[in-house]
ROROTI-339391 format. One record per residue (C-alpha): residue number from 0; x, y negated, z negated. Coordinates in nm, 2 decimals. Layout:
REM residues N
pos,east,north,up
NUM,X,Y,Z
...
//
This chain:
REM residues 468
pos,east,north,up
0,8.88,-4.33,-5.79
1,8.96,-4.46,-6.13
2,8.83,-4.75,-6.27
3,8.93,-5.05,-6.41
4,8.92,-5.00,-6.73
5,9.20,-4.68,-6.70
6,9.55,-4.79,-6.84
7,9.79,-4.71,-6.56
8,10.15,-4.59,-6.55
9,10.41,-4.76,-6.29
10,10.14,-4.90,-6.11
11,9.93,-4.55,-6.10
12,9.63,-4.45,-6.31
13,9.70,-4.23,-6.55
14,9.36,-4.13,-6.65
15,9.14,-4.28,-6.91
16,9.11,-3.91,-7.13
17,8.74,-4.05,-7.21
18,8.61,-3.68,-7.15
19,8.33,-3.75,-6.97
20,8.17,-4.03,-7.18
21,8.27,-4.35,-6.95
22,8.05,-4.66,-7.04
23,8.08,-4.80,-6.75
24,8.04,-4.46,-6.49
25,8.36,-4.61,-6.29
26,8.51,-4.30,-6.26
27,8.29,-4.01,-6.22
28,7.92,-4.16,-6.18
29,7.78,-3.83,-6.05
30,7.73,-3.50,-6.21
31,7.91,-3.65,-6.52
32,8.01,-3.43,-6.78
33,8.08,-3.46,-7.13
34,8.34,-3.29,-7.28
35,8.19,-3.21,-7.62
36,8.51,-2.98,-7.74
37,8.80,-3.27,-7.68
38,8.82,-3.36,-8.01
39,8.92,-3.00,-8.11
40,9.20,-2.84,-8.16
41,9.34,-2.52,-7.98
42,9.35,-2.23,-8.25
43,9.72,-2.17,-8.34
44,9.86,-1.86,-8.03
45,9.59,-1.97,-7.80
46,9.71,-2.12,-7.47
47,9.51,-2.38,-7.28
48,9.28,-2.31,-7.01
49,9.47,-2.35,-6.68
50,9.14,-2.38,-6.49
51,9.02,-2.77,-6.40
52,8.73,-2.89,-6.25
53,8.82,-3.18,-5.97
54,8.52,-3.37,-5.82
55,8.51,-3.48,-5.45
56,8.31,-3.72,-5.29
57,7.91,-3.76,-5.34
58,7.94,-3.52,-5.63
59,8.09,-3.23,-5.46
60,8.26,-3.02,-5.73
61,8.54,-2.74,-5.69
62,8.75,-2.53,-5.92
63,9.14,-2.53,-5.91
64,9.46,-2.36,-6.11
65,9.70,-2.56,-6.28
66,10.04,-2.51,-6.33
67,10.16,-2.44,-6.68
68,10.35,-2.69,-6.74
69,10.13,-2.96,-6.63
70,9.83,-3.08,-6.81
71,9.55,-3.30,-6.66
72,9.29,-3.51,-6.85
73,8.95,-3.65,-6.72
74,9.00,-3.95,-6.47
75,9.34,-3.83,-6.30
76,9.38,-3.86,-6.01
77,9.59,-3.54,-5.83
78,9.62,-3.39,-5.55
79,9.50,-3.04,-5.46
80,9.55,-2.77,-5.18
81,9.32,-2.82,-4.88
82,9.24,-2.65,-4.56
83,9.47,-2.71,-4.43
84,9.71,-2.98,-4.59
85,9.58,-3.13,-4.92
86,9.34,-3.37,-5.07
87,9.25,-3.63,-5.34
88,9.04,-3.58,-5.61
89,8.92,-3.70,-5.94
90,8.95,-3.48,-6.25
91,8.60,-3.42,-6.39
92,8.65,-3.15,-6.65
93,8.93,-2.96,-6.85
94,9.02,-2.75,-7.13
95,8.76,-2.45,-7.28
96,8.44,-2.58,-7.13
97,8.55,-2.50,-6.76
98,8.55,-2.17,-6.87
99,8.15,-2.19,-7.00
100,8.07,-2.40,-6.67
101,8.26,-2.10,-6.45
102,8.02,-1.84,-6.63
103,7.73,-2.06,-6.57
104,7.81,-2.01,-6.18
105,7.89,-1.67,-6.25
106,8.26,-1.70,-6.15
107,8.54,-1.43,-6.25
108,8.86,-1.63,-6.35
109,9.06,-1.26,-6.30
110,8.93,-1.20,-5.97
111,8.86,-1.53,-5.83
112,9.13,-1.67,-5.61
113,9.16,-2.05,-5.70
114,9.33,-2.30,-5.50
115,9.61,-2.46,-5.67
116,9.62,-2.80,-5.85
117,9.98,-2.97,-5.73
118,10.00,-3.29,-5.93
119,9.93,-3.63,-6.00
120,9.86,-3.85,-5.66
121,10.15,-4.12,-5.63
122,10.09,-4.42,-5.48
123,10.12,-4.36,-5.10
124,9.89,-4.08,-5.17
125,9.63,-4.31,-5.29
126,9.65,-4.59,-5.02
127,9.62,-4.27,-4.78
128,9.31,-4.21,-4.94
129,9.20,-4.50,-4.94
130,9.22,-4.59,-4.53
131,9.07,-4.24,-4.50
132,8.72,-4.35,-4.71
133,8.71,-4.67,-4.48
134,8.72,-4.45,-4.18
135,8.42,-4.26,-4.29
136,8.12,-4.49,-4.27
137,8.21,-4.55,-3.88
138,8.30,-4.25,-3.81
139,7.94,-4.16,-3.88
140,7.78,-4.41,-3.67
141,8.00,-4.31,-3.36
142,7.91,-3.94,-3.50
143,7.49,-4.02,-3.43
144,7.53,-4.19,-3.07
145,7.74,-3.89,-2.92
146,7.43,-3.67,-3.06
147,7.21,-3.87,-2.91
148,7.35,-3.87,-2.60
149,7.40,-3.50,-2.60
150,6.98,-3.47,-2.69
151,7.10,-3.26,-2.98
152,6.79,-3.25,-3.23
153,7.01,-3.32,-3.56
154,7.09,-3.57,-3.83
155,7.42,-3.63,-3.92
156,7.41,-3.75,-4.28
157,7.74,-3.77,-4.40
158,8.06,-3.76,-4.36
159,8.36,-3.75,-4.59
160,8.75,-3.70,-4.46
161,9.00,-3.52,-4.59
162,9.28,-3.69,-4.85
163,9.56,-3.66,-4.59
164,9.34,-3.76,-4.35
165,9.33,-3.48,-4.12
166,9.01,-3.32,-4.14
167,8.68,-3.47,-4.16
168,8.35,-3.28,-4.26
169,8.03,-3.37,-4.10
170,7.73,-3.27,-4.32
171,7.43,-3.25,-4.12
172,7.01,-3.18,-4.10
173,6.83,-2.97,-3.85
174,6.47,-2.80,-3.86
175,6.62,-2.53,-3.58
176,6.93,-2.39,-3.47
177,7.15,-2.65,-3.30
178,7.43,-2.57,-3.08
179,7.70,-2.81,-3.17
180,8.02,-2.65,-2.97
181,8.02,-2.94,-2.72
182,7.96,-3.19,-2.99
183,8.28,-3.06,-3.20
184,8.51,-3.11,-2.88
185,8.36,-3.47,-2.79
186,8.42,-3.56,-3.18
187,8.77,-3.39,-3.20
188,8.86,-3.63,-2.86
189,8.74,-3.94,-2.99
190,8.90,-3.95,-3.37
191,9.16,-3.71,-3.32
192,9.14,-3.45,-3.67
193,9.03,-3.15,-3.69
194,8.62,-3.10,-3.71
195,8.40,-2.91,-3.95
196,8.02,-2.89,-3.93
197,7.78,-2.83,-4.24
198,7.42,-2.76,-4.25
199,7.22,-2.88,-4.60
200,6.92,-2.92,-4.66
201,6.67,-3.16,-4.75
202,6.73,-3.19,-5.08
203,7.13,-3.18,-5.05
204,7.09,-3.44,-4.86
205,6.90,-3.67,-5.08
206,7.14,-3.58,-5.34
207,7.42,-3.72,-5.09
208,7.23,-4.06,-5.01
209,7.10,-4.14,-5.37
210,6.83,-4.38,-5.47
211,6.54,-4.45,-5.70
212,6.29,-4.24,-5.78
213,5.92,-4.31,-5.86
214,5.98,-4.31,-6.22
215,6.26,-4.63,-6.17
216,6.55,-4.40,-6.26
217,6.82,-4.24,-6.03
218,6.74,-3.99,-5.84
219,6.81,-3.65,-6.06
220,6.97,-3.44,-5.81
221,7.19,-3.74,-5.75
222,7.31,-3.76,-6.10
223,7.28,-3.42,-6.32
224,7.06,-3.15,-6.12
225,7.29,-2.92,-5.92
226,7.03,-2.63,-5.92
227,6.78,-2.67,-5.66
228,6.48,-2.45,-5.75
229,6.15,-2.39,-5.56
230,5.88,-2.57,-5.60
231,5.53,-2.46,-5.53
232,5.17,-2.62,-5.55
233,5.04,-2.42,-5.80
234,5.29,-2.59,-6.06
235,5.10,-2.92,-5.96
236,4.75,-2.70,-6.05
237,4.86,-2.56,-6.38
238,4.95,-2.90,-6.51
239,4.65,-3.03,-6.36
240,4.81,-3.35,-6.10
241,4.64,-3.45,-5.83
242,4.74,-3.26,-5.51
243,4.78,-3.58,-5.30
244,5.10,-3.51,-5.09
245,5.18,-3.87,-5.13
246,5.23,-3.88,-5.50
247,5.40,-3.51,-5.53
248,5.66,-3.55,-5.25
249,5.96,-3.70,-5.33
250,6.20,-3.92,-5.13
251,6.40,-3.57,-4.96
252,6.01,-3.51,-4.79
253,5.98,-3.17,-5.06
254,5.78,-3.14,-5.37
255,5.92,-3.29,-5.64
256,6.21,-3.12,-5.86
257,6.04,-3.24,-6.19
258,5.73,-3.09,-6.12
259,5.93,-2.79,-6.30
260,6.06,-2.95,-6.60
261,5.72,-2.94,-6.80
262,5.56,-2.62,-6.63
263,5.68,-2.37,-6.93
264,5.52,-2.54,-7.18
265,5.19,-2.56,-6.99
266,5.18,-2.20,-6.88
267,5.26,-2.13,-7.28
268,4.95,-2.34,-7.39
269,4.75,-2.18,-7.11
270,4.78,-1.87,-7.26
271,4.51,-1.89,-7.53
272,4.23,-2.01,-7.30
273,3.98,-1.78,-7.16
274,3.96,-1.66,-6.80
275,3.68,-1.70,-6.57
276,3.54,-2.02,-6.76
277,3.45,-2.28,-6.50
278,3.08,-2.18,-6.57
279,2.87,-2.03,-6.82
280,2.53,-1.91,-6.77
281,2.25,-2.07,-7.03
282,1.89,-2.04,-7.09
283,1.70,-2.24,-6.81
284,2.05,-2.41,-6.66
285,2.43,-2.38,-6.63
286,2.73,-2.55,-6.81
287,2.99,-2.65,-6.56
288,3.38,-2.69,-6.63
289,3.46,-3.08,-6.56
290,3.75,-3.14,-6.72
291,4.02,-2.93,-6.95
292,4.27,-3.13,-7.20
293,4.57,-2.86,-7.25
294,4.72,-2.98,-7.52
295,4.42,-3.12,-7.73
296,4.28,-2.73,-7.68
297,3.94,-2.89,-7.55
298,3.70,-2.77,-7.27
299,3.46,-3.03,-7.16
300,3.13,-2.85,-6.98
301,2.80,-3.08,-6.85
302,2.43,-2.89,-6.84
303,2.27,-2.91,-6.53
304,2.05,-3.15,-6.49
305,2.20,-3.38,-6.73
306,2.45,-3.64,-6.57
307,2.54,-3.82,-6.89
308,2.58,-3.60,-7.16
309,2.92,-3.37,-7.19
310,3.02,-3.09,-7.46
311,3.36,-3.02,-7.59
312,3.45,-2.68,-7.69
313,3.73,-2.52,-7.79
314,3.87,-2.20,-7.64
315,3.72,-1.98,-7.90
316,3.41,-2.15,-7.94
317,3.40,-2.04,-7.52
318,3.53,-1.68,-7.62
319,3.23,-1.66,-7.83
320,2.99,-1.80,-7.59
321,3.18,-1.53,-7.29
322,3.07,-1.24,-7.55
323,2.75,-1.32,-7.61
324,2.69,-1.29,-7.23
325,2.85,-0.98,-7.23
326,2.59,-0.83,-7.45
327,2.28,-0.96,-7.26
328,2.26,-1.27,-7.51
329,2.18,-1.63,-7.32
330,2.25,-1.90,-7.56
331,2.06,-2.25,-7.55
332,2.16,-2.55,-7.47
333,2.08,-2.65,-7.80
334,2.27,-2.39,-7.99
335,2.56,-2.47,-7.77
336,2.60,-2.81,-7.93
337,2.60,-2.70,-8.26
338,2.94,-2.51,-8.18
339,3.06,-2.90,-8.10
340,3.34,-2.94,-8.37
341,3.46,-3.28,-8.25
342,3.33,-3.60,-8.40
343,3.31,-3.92,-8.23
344,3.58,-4.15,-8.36
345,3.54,-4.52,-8.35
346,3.90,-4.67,-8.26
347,3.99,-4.98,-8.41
348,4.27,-5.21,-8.35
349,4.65,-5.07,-8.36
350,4.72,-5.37,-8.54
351,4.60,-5.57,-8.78
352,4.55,-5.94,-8.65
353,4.67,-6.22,-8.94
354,4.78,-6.50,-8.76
355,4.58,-6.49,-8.45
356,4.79,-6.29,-8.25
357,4.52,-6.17,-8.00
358,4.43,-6.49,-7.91
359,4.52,-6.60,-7.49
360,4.50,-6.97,-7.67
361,4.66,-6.96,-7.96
362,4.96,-7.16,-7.82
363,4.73,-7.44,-7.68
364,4.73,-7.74,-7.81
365,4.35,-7.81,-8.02
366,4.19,-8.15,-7.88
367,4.10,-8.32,-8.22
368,3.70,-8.44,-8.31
369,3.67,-8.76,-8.34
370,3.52,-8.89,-8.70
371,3.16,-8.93,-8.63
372,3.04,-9.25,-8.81
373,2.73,-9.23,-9.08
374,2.44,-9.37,-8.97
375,2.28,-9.67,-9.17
376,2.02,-9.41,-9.29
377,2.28,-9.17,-9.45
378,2.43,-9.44,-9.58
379,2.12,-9.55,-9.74
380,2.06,-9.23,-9.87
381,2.37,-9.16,-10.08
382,2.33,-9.20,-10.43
383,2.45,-9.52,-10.60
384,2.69,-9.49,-10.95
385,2.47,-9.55,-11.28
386,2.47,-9.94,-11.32
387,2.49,-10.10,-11.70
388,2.17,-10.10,-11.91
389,1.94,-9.94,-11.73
390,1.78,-9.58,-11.77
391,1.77,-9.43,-11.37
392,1.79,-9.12,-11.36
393,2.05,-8.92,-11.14
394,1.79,-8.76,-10.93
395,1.64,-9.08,-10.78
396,1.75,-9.27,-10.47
397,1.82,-9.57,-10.47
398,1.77,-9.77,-10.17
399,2.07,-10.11,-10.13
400,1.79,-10.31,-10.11
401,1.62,-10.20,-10.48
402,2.02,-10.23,-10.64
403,2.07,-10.54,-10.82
404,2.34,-10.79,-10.69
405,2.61,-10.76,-10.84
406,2.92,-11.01,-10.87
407,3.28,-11.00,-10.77
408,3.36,-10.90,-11.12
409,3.47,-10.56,-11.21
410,3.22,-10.36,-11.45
411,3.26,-10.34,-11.81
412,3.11,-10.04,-12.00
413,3.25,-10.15,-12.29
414,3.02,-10.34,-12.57
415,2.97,-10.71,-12.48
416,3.11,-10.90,-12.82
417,3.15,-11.28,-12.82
418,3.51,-11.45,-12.72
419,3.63,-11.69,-12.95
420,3.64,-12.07,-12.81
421,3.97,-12.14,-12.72
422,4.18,-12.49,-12.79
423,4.10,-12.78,-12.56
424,4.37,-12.96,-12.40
425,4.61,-12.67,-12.28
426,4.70,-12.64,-11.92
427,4.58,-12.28,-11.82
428,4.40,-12.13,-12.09
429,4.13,-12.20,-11.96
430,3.97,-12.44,-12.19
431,3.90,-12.83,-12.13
432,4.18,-13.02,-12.02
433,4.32,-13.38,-12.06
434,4.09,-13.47,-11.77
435,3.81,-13.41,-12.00
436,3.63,-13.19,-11.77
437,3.54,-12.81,-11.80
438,3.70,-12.58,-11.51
439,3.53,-12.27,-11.58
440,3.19,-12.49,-11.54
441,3.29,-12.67,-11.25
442,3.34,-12.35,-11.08
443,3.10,-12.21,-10.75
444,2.89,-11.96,-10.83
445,2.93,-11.61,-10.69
446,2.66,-11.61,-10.45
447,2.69,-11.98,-10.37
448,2.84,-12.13,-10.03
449,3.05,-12.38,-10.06
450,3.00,-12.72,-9.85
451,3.25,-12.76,-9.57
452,3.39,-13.12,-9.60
453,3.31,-13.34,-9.33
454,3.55,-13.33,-9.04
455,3.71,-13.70,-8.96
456,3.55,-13.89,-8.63
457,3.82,-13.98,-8.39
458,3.81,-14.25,-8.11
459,3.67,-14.01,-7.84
460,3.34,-13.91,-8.05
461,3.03,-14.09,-7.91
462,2.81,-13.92,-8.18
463,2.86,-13.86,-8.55
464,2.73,-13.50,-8.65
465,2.53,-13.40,-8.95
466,2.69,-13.26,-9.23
467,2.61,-12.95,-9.32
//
């Protein structure tokens, strides 16, 4: 059915005309096709292609005639002659390509008889349809019990009804012959249209159902694949997988389809490597075949008797050594290592690490170290600056308790030249005041403590104590 996304007409899609190339798959999801000549004009005396291609359910395809003076664009919904009555499908493809797609299936337009394309499904045509798709998931469940209770050994799959409602095919599984006559005549009694029975196979059937494949896609015969090939175990050999049935089966129970897809190109590269070259007879031993890398064009052979140590050669290097045996010739093991041609190569890094990218802790937070203190020895240790006058040398330590005192004044390298006296009787200069009394000699000196005064007694003291 259309999509969202399709304008619509009086209430009716009217078809999108996106030719195939739907971002959102809301109208044809399976077996899409692009239509790659849209955007081109019809040469000038050229009529249109009255052939279209209608999708059904699950993918099924079928070809049908227009009418001349009708034309029908990807997304319509019409409807089309059925068997009997008619049915509802989806416009998949129009225009020039059908004609390449009906070669491909190797379909005559001048001698096939196609079914005819009416026109564009109204509305009570698509509510019809509609009711009819509800019907079908049901209808299938009811479809399995009267099998069962018939002991029929089958699997009914799917089923998918008519547009009008009044047929309904029943697509089925069986490993034998089943006869379904009494089954038909139970189904035809209990839903009342006219019954058709279809046999597919495995792999029609897992088209039908969909799903995810191993590699996290959709399946591929669910989406694009419509030609089933055989698929055999030697496809698995040539490419060298491991024939473990439960990694080469797919979900249908069958060997994978896309075991195919890459066969050519091994069988091409398999060309140019010798036959019969598993072993190859030395002097005192044998070299055995362990492993062969296609694509890299390298055989890898281990001597007897030595577990460790394996030889690549290239496919001519192994023609030579298949000649050589030809004429009588056994090589040595050592000669056969001087026709190695592959160097060892030490692999670095793919990138190159600047801000600590490779780290696991790069993003955790760094507990700080805490500031050792220097011990009274270092400090000892460390040299003192050059003091005024005397003729140390920078390369002796001095120890603090070798330094001269020093005061609380600030060092003067400048030369020591005598102040003038100042004037007597100024306030701050410095000098002696009206007092009569010298303040720069009354003065402590620097390394003399100063007497506390003496605290006054109160009432409560029994005892007067010493001054300091």
């Amino acid at each position: 059915m259309a999509c969202n996304s399709c304008s619509t007409e009086n209430g009716l899609p009217k078809g999108c005309k996106n030719n195939g190339a739907c971002g959102i798959g809301g109208c044809n999801s399976k077996m899409n096709v692009f239509d790659w000549l849209a955007n081109m004009h019809q040469p000038a005396g050229l009529k249109t292609f009255d052939i279209i291609e209608v999708r059904f359910k699950n993918g099924r395809k079928d070809y049908f005639k227009s009418e001349p003076e009708t034309s029908f664009h990807s997304g319509d919904i019409i409807a089309v002659e059925g068997s009997p009555g008619h049915d509802i499908g989806v416009v998949s493809l129009s225009g020039e390509l059908v004609r390449l797609q009906l070669k491909k299936k190797g379909i005559q337009p001048e001698s096939y008889e196609f079914k005819k394309a009416f026109r564009k499904a109204k509305q009570q045509d698509i509510d019809k349809w509609h009711a009819a798709r509800e019907l079908e998931q049901p209808t299938m469940y009811k479809a399995r019990v009267i099998a069962g209770q018939l002991g029929l050994q089958m699997k009914i799959s799917d089923v998918e009804y008519q547009g009008d409602k009044t047929k309904a095919i029943f697509y089925y599984t069986a490993d034998e012959r089943v006869d379904f006559r009494e089954l038909i005549k139970l189904l035809a009694e209990e839903f009342k249209v006219r019954i058709e029975m279809r046999q597919i196979g495995a792999r029609q059937e897992s088209a039908k159902l969909g799903g995810i494949g191993s590699c996290g896609r959709e399946l591929c015969c669910s989406t694009w694949l419509n030609d089933f090939r055989s698929v055999s175990t030697s496809a698995a050999r040539y490419q060298q997988l491991s024939l473990n049935p439960m990694k080469l089966a797919g979900q249908c129970g069958k060997l994978k389809c896309c075991l195919n897809y890459e066969l050519d190109s091994y069988l091409d590269a398999l060309k140019d490597f010798p036959q019969n070259h598993e072993k190859l007879p030395i002097q005192d031993g044998t070299a055995f075949l362990i492993k062969t890398d296609i694509f890299r064009r390298k055989l890898y052979y281990q001597l007897s008797g030595e577990s460790t140590k394996i030889i690549p050669l290239s496919p001519e290097k192994v023609k030579e050594i298949q000649q050589s045996l030809k004429e009588g010739l056994l090589m040595k093991p050592e000669s056969i290592q001087d026709l190695v041609d592959e160097k060892p190569v030490t692999k670095g890094p793919d990138f190159e690490n600047v801000v600590g990218q490779d780290s696991l802790t790069r993003f955790d937070r760094q507990k700080k170290k805490k500031k050792s203190r220097p011990s009274q020895k270092s400090r000892e240790n460390k040299f003192t600056p050059k003091q005024e006058g005397s003729r140390q040398d920078l390369g002796t330590q001095v120890t603090r308790d070798q330094q001269p005192r020093q005061s609380n004044q600030r060092p003067n390298n400048r030369a020591q030249q005598p102040r003038p006296p100042r004037p007597s009787g100024e306030k701050g200069t410095g000098g002696e005041t009206s007092a009569g009394f010298n303040r720069r000699e009354n003065l402590p000196k620097p390394n003399e403590r100063r007497p506390r005064p003496p605290r006054p007694q109160g009432p409560g003291d029994s005892a007067q104590k010493p001054q300091e």
